[in-house]
N, C-alpha and C positions, 0 to 999 in steps of 0.2 A: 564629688557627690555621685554617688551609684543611681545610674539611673535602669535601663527593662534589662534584666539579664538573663533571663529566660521566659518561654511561653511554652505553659505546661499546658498540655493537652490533654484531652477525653472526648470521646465521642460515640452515636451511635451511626451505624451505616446499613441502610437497607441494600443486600446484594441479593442483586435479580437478575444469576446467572452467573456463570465462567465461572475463570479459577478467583482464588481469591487467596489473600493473606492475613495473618493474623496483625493488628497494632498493637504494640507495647507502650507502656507509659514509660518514660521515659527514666523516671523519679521510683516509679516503685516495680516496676518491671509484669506488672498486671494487663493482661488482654486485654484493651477496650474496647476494641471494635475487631471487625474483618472485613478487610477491603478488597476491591475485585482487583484482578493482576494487570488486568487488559480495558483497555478502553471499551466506551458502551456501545451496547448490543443492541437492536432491533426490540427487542424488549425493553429497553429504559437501562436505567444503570449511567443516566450523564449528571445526576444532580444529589447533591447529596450536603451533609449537616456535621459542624462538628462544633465543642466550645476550645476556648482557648483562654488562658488567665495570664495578664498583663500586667506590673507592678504599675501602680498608681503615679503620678508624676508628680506630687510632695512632698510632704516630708510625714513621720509617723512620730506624732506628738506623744508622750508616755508620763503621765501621772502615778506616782508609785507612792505606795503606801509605807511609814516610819518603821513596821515591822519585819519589813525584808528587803533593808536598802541595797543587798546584791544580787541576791536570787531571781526576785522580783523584777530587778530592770534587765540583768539577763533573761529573761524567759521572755519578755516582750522585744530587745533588743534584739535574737536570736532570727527568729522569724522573717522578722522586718529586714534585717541582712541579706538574710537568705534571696528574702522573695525581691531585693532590688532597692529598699526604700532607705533613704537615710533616717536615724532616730535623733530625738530632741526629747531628752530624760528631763523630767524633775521630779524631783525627789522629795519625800516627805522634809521639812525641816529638823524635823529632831535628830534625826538622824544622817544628816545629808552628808555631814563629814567624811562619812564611812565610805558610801556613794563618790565622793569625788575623788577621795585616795582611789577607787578602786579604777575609775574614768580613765585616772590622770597614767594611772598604770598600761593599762590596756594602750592608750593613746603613745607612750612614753615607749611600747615597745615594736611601734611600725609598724603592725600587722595587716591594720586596717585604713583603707584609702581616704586620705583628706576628705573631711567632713561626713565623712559614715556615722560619726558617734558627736554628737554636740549635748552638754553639760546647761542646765539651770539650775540655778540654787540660790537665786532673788526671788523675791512675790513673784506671785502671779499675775499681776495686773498685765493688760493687753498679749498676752500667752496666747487667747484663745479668738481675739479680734481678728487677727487677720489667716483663719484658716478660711479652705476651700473647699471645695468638694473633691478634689484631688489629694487632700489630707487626710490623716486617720487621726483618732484621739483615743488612745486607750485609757483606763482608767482602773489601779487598785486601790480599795479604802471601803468608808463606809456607805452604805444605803445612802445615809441622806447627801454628802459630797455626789454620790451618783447622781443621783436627782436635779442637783443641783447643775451640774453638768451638761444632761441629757437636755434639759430642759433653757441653756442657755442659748440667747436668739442668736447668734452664730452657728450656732451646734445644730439647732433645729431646724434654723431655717435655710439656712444653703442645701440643702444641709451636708452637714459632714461625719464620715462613718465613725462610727461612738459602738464603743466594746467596751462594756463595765462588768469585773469581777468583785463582787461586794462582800462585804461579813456579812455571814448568815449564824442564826441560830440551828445549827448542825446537832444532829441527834445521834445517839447511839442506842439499838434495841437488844435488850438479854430477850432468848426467844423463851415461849409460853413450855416449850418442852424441858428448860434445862431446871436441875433440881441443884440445891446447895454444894453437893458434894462432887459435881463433873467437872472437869477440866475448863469447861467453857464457862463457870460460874468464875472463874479465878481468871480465864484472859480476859473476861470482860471489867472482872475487878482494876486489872493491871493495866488496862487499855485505857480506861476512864483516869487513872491516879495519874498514866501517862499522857497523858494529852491535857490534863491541866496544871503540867507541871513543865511540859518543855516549853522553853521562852517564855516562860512563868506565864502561860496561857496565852501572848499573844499572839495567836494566830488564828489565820480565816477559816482554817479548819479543826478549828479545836470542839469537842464538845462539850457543847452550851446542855444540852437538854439529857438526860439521860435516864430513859425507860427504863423496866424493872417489872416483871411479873408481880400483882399485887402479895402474893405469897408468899414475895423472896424479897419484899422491900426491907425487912427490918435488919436480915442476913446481908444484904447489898450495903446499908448504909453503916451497920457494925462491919465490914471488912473495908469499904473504903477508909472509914475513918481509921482503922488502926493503919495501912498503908501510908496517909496521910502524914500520921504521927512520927512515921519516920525520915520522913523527907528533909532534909537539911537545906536551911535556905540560909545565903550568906553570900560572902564574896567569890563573883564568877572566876576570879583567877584559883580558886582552893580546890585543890584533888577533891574533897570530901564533900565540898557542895551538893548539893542536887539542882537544887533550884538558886536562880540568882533573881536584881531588882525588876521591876517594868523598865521602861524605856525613857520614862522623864517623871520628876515632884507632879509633873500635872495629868501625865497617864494617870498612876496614881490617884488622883482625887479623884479624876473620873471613872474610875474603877468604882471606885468607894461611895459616889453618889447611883451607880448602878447598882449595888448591891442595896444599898437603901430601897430601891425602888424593888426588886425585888421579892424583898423581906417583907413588903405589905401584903403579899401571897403566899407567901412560903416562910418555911422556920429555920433559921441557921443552928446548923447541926454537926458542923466543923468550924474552926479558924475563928479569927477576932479582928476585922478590916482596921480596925484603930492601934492592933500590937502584936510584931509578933519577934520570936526570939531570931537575933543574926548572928551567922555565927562569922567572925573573919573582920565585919564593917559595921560601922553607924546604920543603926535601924530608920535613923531619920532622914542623915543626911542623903543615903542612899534611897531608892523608890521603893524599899521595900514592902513587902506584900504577903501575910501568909496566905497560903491555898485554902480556899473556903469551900465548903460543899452544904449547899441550900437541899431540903424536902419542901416539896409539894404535893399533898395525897389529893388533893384535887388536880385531876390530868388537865380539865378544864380551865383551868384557872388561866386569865388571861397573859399576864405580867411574864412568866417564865416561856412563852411563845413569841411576844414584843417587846423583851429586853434583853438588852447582850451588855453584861459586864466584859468588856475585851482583858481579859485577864485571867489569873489560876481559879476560875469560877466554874463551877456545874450544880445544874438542879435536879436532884432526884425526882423522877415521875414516877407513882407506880399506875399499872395500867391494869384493865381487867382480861379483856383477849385481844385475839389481832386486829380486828376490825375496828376496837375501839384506839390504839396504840396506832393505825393507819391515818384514821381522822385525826389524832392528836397530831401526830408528826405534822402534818399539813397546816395545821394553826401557825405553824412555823415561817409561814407565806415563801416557802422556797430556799431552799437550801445548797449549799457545795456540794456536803458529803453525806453521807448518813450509813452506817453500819450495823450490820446483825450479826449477832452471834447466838448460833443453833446449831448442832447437828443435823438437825430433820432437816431434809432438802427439801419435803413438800412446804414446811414453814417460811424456810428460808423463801421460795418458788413465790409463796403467796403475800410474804411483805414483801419481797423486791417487784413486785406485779404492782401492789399499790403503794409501793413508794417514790418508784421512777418519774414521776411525773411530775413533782416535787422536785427532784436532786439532782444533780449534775454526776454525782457519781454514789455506786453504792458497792462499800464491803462486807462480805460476806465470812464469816471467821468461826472456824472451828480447830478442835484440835489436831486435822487432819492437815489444816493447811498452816496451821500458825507458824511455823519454824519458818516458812517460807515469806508469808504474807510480809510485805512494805507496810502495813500499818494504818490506819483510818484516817490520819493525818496528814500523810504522804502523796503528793502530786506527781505521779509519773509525766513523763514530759511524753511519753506516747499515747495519753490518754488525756480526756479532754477533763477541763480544770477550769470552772463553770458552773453556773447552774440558774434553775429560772426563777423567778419572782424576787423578792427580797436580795438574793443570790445577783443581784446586775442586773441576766436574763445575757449575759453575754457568753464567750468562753476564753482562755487562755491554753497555748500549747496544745497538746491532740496530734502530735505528727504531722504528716503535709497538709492536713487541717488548718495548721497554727496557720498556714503561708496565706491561706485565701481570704483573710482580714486584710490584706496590703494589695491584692490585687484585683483586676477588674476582670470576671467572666464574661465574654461574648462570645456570642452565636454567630460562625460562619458558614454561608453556605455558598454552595458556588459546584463547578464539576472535578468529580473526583482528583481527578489528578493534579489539579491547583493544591486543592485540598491536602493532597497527602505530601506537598512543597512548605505546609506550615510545619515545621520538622517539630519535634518537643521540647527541641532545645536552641533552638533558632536563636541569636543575636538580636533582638530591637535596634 
């Protein structure tokens, strides 16, 4: 079992006087301080302040959600390595099979020191009983599992460090400058058809919500739809597919009772949840799903702000200008991601202003960067992968970010030159 394998450091250092040297981190190779060369002077210079980050001394529990039984527990597993901590996966059930092929793989090829990687894939019952405070519990899935989580008297009251990444109702904005015929009318068409169509929508970052200049609604909703119409959904193993089934018969219904609830605010204006054509497989026996696309001309309407079909689902919103399309997003109670597409950089300037505060990350797409752009969907692993309210309010990944979830900052102080013997990569 891995237990401190490094203590990273930062600090700041008041020097008052002589020479001095610069500190490097040791991890990212950034100045953090500058230290004096020579012992203190007549002036001061014997005492001084620095943090240091400790990996935690239990284990790092990992809740992961059915939609990305490998991805998923690597991106929490990764971290937790790194920073010292052994992991303790479980995995969604539906999926869990997948999960432990890939476990038994990793474990099967010696890379990794006895007991670094431990496997669950029974209930959950007493899982969560005997954490500490020296334990971590990560968590991906839904808001209310969060909740439920955060809020258990283990969890809360020792308590123990709890980091939830949750499904959010994730927006996507066409900006107030673009007209039918730009470039950025058609990525944002193709953006939207893609994101509810890979993994036949389920993912944490797919868009739920998707804006639309009041003038360009009728033109957004006739191009999606024909986009739509050609998507081929059928069996995942066919060249010709696009799209394949949900994840289980009862993903599925649940999809299909979020679209009900939906439909009490909006109009369905693509797809038919009860039939759609498969090309390759059984329409029934397999989960299949056509991709649906809901309007709501009312931006206010409550339903398409506090409902998430986790599936090939989006609701059209049209909006009137920015300000009113900022407040909407925000009905959203907190989001992953959220995306604009504009040219104007004063637009783009003034929704990412008031959208931030909301999302944990936001894309900004025009024609200038599309060829490049990774995509509204896509979590780089150097960027933080998170976001507040509804969103967990936690984060996942972010670079040496991801490591400070498994470990414990503290404040040393003492005289310099003790000081500068906590090295940055010191042994525990």
């Amino acid at each position: 079992m891995i237990r401190a394998l490094h203590s990273f450091t930062e600090g700041r250092w008041q020097d008052r006087g002589g020479e001095s040297r610069p500190l490097q981190d040791a991890a990212t190779g950034e100045i953090v301080a500058t230290l004096p060369t020579t012992g203190p002077d007549p002036a001061g210079g014997s005492f001084a302040g620095r943090h240091i980050l400790t990996p935690r001394l239990g284990a790092a529990v990992q809740i992961n959600a059915f939609n990305f039984p490998v991805w998923g527990m690597l991106e929490k597993f990764a971290p937790a390595f790194i920073a010292g901590m052994p992991s303790v996966v479980k995995p969604a059930s539906q999926t869990a099979y997948l999960a432990e092929l890939v476990v038994r793989r990793i474990v099967d090829s010696g890379l990794l020191p006895h007991g670094t990687l431990s496997l669950l894939c029974a209930g959950p019952a007493g899982l969560l009983d005997s954490l500490t405070a020296q334990d971590t519990l990560g968590f991906t899935g839904s808001a209310a599992t969060a909740l439920a989580l955060r809020t258990h008297p283990v969890v809360a009251g020792r308590p123990v460090a709890f980091n939830a990444e949750a499904d959010s109702l994730n927006c996507s904005i066409l900006g107030p400058d673009v007209s039918a015929d730009d470039p950025e009318f058609t990525l944002y068409v193709e953006q939207l058809v893609t994101e509810m169509t890979v993994k036949a929508g389920q993912k944490c970052t797919a868009i739920r919500r998707a804006f639309v200049p009041a003038r360009l609604a009728d033109a957004v909703t006739d191009a999606v739809m024909v986009r739509l119409s050609r998507v081929v959904v059928g069996h995942p193993g066919s060249a010709d597919t696009d799209m394949g089934p949900l994840a289980s018969l009862g993903q599925r219904e649940e999809v299909r009772a979020a679209i009900g609830q939906l439909s009490t605010g909006a109009k369905l204006v693509f797809g038919d949840p009860r039939g759609v054509h498969v090309s390759g497989a059984d329409a029934e026996r397999g989960a299949f799903l056509s991709p649906m696309l809901l309007r709501c001309d009312d931006v206010h309407t409550a339903t398409p702000h506090e409902v998430e079909a986790f599936g090939p689902v989006s609701t059209l919103l049209p909006y009137a200008d920015p300000d009113e399309v900022i407040a909407a997003a925000a009905l959203g109670g907190g989001s992953l991601v959220g995306s604009i597409v504009t040219r104007d950089h004063e637009v783009a300037r003034r929704l990412v202003t008031g959208l931030a505060p909301w999302h944990g990350r936001l894309l900004v797409l025009d024609r200038d960067d599309a060829a490049e752009s990774t995509g509204h969907g896509t979590a780089m692993p150097q960027l933080l992968h998170g976001g507040p309210g509804r969103a967990g309010g936690g984060s996942e990944l972010g670079g040496l970010r991801a490591l400070t979830h498994y470990m414990q900052r503290t404040a040393v102080q003492g005289h310099p030159d003790f000081l500068r013997s906590v090295h940055p990569t010191e042994m525990s």
